[in-house]
C-alpha positions, 0 to 999 in steps of 0.5 A, spaced: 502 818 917 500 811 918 499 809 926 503 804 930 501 798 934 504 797 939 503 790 943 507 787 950 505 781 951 506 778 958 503 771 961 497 774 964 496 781 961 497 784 954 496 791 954 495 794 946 497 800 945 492 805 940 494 811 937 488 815 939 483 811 944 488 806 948 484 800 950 486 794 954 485 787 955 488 781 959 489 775 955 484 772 959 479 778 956 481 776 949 479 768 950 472 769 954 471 774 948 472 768 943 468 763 948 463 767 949 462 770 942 462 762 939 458 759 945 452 765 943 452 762 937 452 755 938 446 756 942 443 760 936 445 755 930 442 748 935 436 753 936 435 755 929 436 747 927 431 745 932 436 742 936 443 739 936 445 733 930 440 737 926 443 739 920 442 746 918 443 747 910 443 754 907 439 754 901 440 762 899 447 766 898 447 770 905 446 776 900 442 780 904 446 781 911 442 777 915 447 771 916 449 769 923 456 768 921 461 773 920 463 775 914 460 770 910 463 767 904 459 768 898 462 763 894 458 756 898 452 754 901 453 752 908 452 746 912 452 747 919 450 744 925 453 743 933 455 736 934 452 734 941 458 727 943 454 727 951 451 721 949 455 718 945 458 718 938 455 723 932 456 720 925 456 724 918 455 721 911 458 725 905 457 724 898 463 723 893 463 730 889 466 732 882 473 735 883 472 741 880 466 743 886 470 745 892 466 742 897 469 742 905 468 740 911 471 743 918 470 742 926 471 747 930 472 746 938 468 751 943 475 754 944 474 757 938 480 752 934 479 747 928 481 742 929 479 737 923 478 740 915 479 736 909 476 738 902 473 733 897 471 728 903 467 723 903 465 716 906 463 716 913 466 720 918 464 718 927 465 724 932 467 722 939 469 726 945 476 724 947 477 718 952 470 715 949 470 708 949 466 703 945 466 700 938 466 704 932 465 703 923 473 700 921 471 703 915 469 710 918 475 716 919 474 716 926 475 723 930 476 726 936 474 732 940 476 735 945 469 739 945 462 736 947 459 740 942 464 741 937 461 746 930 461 742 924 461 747 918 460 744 910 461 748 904 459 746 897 460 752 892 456 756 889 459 757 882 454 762 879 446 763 881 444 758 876 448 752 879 445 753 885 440 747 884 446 743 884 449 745 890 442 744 893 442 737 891 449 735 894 446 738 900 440 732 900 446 727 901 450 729 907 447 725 912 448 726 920 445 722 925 446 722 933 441 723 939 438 730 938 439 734 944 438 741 947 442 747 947 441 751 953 446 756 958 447 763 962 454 763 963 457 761 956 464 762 960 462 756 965 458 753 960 465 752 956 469 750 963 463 745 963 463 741 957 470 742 953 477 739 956 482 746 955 488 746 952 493 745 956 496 753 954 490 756 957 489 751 963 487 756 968 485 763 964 478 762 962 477 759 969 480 767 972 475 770 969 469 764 970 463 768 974 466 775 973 465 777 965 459 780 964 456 782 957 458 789 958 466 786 958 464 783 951 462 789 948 468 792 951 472 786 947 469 788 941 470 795 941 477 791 943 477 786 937 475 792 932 480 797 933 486 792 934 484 789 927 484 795 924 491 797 927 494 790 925 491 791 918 494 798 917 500 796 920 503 789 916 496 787 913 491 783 915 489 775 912 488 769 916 494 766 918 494 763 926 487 766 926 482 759 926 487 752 926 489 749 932 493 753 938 499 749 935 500 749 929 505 751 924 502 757 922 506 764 924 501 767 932 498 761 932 498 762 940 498 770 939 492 772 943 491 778 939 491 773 933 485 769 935 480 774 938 482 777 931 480 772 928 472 773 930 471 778 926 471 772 921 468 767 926 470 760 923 473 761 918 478 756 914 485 755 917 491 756 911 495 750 913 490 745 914 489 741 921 489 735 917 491 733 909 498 733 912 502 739 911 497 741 905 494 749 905 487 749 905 485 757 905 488 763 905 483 770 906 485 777 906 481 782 910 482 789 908 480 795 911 484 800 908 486 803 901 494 804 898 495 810 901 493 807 908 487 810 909 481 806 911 476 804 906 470 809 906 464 809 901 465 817 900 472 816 895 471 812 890 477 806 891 480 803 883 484 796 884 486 790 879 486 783 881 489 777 878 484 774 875 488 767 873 490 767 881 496 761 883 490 756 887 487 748 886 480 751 888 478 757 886 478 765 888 473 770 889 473 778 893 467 778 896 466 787 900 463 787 906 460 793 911 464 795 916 459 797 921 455 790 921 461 786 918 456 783 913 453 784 906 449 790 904 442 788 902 440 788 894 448 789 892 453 786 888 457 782 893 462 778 890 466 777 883 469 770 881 472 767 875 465 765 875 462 772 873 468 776 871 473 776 864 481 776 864 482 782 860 489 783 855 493 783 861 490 776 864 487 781 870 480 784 873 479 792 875 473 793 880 471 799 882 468 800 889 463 806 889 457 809 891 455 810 884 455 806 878 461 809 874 458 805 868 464 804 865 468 797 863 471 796 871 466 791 875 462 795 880 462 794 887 458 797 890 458 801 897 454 805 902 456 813 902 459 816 906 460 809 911 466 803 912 467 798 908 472 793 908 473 786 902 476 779 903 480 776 897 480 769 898 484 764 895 482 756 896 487 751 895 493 756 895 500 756 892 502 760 898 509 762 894 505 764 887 500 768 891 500 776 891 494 780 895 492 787 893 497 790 899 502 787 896 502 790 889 500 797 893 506 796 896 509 795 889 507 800 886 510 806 891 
């Protein structure tokens, strides 16, 4: 029997209800959860970079299970830096790249909210906190933020490892340029409040919880964050819609609390509707946890699955597996299959199995670990949303 999720919401308090270990959290628990998981990672990604306005390009495919980012693509290398407005505008200089290379560039607030993404940018773009006054490039796309230290993330794809040097030499041509500055804090809530203006929905939550949540809280909150993804996932499906664009988009629970401390088991990711290319749909990922029975992912049963391999998408798509302990990729494996390493059978579709062990058959092997969780994306990039079908819905299909 498949367990239920249960949410009852409230201005204050959203209590979920698990089948077999109850958990609860205020909704300004979930928030401070989201705050202090993106504040930790600022502080890492400026240090690792050497600063803040210091691009941080990745210049390997996260394969190995050691990238900050949760739930890392396999399809781009990053580009990633924390833009730092406390002294005054930051400017980024992207080149023109051939059409059929998804390249992106996304900004995220230190709510954890998108707040621009665009695919195929180019030119000169000039961040600015809101209400800075000053004179700036005509020519130049002028963006605003709410945040001082607003996360700027590009990818550029990766289509096969012998395309890499391509990749990499687009990375050499993304300039950014801005006072280099420092990144230091104890109190990731605090340090929230101080230096981003709140959106006017949760004016007042994150303060509630300001000096009170402590690093304890935040293992709770995972702990919290896991299971009600893993409820949601079994009950309806799990995929990214009102996890990462702004608190008012169009997206369906795109002001759910629960929605969005969901969306850190995939930390800055791509919304589906996009903030900024008027009403277009930029990504849209499953997670999924669970095989066609229902039954969580685990390496000691070998799971056989199809997938379309002409998916209706602009860009392109992959499916990627990851662990389900360290939500990352597992160490000298096969992590990811694509148009690029795959072939459409008679029937214009892919079969992958995933498994412990090779099952040295003409599927495409996925490995796993035995006996351990596991879960997969299906990420479609430039997605006809209408056209779409994800692997739960052709199980569904198929009872």
């Amino acid at each position: 029997m498949k367990k239920i999720l249960v949410l009852s919401f409230s201005m204050l308090l959203c209590t979920t209800v698990l089948a077999d270990n109850p958990l609860t959290a205020t909704v300004a628990e979930m928030h401070a959860y989201k705050v202090v998981h993106h504040a930790n990672y600022l502080k890492v990604t400026a240090k690792q970079a050497g600063g803040t306005n210091i691009l941080n390009h990745t210049t390997k495919l996260p394969t190995e299970g050691t990238d900050p980012v949760v739930t890392p693509a396999l399809d781009h290398l990053y580009s990633k830096a924390v833009i730092d407005l406390s002294n005054g505008p930051v400017t980024l200089k992207v080149p023109s790249v051939e059409s059929d290379r998804y390249f992106s560039i996304m900004l995220t607030d230190q709510e954890h909210y998108v707040n621009y993404d665009m695919i195929h940018p180019s030119g000169t773009y000039i961040f600015i906190k809101e209400g800075w006054q000053g004179k700036l490039d005509p020519n130049a796309t002028i963006i605003e933020n709410r945040s001082t230290y607003p996360h700027l993330f590009v990818r550029t794809q990766v289509k096969t490892p012998e395309d890499i040097n391509n990749t990499l030499a687009i990375q050499k041509q993304i300039k950014l340029s801005g006072k280099v500055g420092r990144l230091e804090f104890s109190d990731p809530v605090q340090f929230t409040i101080d230096t981003h203006l709140v959106h006017t929905k949760n004016v007042g939550i994150l303060a509630s919880v300001a000096g009170k949540y402590t690093p304890e809280d935040q293992d709770r909150m995972k702990d919290f964050m896991t299971q009600v993804y893993l409820e949601r996932s079994i009950a309806e499906g799990a995929n990214n819609i009102g996890l990462f664009g702004p608190i008012d988009s169009k997206e369906n629970r795109s002001d759910d609390p629960v929605t969005r401390v969901i969306g850190i088991v995939g930390h800055l990711g791509l919304p589906v509707e996009s903030a900024t290319m008027k009403g277009k749909t930029h990504a849209f990922y499953t997670g999924v946890p669970t095989n066609c029975e229902g039954k969580p992912l685990n390496g000691s049963k070998t799971e056989v699955l199809t997938f379309p391999y002409y998916a209706a998408v602009d860009e392109f798509w992959s499916i990627t597996r990851y662990s389900g302990i360290t939500y990352n990729t597992l160490a000298k494996a096969q992590d990811v299959y694509n148009a690029y390493n795959t072939k459409p059978d008679d029937n214009g579709n892919i079969t992958v199995t995933f498994s412990a062990l090779d099952p040295k058959d003409d599927t495409y092997w996925m490995p796993v670990n035995a006996n351990e969780p596991y879960y997969f994306v299906e990420r479609f990039y430039g997605p006809q949303m209408d056209k779409i079908t994800t692997v739960l819905e052709r199980c569904s299909r198929q009872q």
